[in-house]
N, C-alpha and C positions, 0 to 999 in steps of 0.2 A: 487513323480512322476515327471520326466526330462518331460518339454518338447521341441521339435525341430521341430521348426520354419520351418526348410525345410521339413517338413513331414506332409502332407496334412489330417486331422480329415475328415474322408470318411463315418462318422457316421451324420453327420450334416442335415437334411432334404432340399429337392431338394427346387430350388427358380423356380418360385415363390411360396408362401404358396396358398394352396386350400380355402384359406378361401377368403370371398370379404371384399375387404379390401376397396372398394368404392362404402359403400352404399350412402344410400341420405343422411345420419345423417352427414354423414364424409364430404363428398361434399357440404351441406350445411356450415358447418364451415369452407370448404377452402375459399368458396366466401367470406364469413364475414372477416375472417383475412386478405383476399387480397385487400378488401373494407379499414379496419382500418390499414392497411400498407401503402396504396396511401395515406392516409391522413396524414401519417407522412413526405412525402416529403415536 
């Protein structure tokens, strides 16, 4: 299968996904990593 770059895959699912992608679980681990990020300055 060729493919070319100038031709746009029209099959791909629309953004953004239906799914939540910022529950608490997820949000709770940004805080934490942005917590132990500061402390690497």
């Amino acid at each position: 299968m060729e493919i070319d770059r100038n031709t746009p895959y029209n099959q791909l699912p629309p953004l953004p996904p239906n799914i939540d992608i910022e529950s608490k679980k997820v949000l709770k681990k940004v805080t934490s990593s942005h917590r132990q990020l500061a402390e690497l300055k």
